[in-house]
C-alpha positions in Angstrom: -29.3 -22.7 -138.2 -26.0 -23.6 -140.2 -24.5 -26.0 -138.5 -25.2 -28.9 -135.7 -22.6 -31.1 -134.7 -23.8 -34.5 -132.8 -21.7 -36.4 -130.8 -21.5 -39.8 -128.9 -19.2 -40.7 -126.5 -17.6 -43.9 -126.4 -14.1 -45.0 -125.1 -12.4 -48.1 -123.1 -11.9 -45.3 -120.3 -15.5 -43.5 -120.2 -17.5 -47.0 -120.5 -20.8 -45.2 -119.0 -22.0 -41.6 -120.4 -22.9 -41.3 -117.1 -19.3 -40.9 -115.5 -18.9 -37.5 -117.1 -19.7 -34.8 -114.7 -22.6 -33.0 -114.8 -20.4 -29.8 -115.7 -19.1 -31.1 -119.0 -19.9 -29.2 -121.9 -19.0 -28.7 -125.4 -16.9 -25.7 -126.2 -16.7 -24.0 -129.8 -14.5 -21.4 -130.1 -12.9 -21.0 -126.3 -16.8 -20.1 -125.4 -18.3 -18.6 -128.6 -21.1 -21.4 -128.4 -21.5 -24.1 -125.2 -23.3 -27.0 -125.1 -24.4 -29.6 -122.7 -23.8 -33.1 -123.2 -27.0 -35.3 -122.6 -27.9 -38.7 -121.2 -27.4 -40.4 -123.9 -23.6 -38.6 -124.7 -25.3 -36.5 -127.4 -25.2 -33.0 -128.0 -26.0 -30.5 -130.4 -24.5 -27.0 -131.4 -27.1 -24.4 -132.6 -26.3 -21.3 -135.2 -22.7 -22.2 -135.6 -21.3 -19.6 -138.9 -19.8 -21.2 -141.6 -15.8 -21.3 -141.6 -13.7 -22.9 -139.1 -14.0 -23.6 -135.7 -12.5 -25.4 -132.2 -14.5 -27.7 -130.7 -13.5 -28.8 -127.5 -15.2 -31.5 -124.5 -14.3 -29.3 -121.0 -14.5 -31.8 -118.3 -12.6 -31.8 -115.1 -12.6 -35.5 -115.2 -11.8 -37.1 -118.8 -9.5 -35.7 -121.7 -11.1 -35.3 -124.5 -9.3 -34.7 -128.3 -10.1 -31.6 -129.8 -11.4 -31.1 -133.1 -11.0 -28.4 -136.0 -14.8 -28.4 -137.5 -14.9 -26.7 -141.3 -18.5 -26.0 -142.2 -18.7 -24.4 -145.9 -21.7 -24.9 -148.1 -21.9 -27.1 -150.8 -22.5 -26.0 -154.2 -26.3 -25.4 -154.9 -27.3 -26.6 -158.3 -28.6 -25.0 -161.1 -31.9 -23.3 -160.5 -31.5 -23.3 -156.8 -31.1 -20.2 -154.4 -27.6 -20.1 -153.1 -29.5 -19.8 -149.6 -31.0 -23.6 -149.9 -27.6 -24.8 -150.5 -26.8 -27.7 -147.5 -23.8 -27.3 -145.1 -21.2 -29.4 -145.5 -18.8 -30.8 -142.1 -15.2 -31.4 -141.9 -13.7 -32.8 -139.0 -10.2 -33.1 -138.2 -8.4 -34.3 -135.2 -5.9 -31.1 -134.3 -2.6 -30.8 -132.0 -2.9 -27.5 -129.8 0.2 -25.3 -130.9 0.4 -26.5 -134.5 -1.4 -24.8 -137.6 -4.5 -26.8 -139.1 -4.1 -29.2 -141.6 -6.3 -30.8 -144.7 -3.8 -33.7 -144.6 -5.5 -35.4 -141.7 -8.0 -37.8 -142.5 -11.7 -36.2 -141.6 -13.9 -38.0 -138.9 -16.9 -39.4 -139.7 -20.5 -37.4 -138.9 -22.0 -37.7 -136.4 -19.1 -37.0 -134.6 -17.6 -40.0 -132.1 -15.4 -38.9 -129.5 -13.7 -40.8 -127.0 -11.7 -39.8 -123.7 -8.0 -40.4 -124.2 -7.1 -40.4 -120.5 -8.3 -39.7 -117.1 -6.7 -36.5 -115.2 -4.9 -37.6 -112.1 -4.6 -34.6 -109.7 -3.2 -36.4 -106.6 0.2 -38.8 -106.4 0.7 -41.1 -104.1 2.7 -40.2 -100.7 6.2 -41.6 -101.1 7.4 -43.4 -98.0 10.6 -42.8 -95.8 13.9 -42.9 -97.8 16.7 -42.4 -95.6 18.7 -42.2 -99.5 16.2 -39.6 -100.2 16.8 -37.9 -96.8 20.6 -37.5 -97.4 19.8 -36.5 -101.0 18.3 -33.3 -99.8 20.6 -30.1 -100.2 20.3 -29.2 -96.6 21.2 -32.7 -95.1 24.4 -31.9 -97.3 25.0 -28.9 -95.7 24.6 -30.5 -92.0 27.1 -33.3 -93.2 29.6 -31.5 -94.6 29.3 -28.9 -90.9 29.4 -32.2 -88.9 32.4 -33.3 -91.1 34.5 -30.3 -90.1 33.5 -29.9 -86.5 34.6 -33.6 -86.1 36.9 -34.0 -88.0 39.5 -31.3 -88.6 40.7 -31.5 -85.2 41.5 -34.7 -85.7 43.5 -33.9 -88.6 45.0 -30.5 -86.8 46.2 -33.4 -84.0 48.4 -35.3 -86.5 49.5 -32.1 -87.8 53.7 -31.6 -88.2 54.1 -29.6 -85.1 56.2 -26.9 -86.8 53.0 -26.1 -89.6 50.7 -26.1 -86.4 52.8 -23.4 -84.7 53.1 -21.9 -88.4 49.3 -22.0 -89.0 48.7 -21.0 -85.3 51.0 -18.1 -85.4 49.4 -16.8 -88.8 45.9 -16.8 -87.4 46.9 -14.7 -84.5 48.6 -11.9 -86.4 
């Protein structure tokens, strides 16, 4: 085994261990190694190679952080096999999209990770607007048609009765 990463949940938003879904796991690598997280919000990552990897919580309920995890060995000393050396752990936060960085400070092991939000997949149904209603493109459309039907007649009416004859006679021809 070369590495194991422990962690313990604890946030504001994920009070109880127990609110995470039974589905949650521990990701390394988008699925190289997975992991269960236990009753107690510990988990452990078996046979993890040395170098860098992505460790991320997937649960359909909580966000979690995710973390970039160095594991290198530490130098062996003199007269010891290079094999008995110890694993060393770097953690460091990391934004998705950006490259990793060894100016971010490095988390403390064990690892403790803590949901940042809860997803929200429904909104609330907005009531009746009637500003809404006449905000909608279509409405528009039926305003502007009633506009014309009611009133350019009106207009044509009040019309100089020579440009009526004009603009009758020129729709005719």
């Amino acid at each position: 085994m070369l590495g194991r990463v422990l962690l313990i949940l604890q946030s504001d938003m994920l009070s109880d261990v127990s609110q995470l879904a039974t589905r949650a796991q521990v990701v390394l690598n988008g699925g190289e190694h997975r992991a269960f997280i236990q009753k107690d919000g510990t988990f452990a990552v078996d046979n993890v190679k040395l170098g860098d990897s992505l460790l991320e919580i997937a649960s359909s309920d909580y966000v979690f952080p995710k973390i970039h995890v160095r594991i290198s060995l530490k130098e062996a000393g003199e007269g010891k096999e290079e094999e008995g050396g110890r694993a060393s752990i770097a953690a460091r936060y990391v934004q998705i999209g950006s490259e990793w960085s060894d100016d971010a400070p490095v988390l403390a092991y064990p690892l403790r990770i803590s949901a940042s939000d809860k997803y929200d997949f429904f909104t609330e149904r907005q009531g009746f607007s009637i500003i809404a209603m006449f905000s909608n493109p279509y409405m528009m459309m039926v305003g502007a048609s009633l506009l014309a039907v009611f009133i350019l007649p009106k207009l044509q009416a009040n019309m100089d009765p020579e440009a009526l004859k004009e603009l009758q006679g020129g729709a005719k021809e």
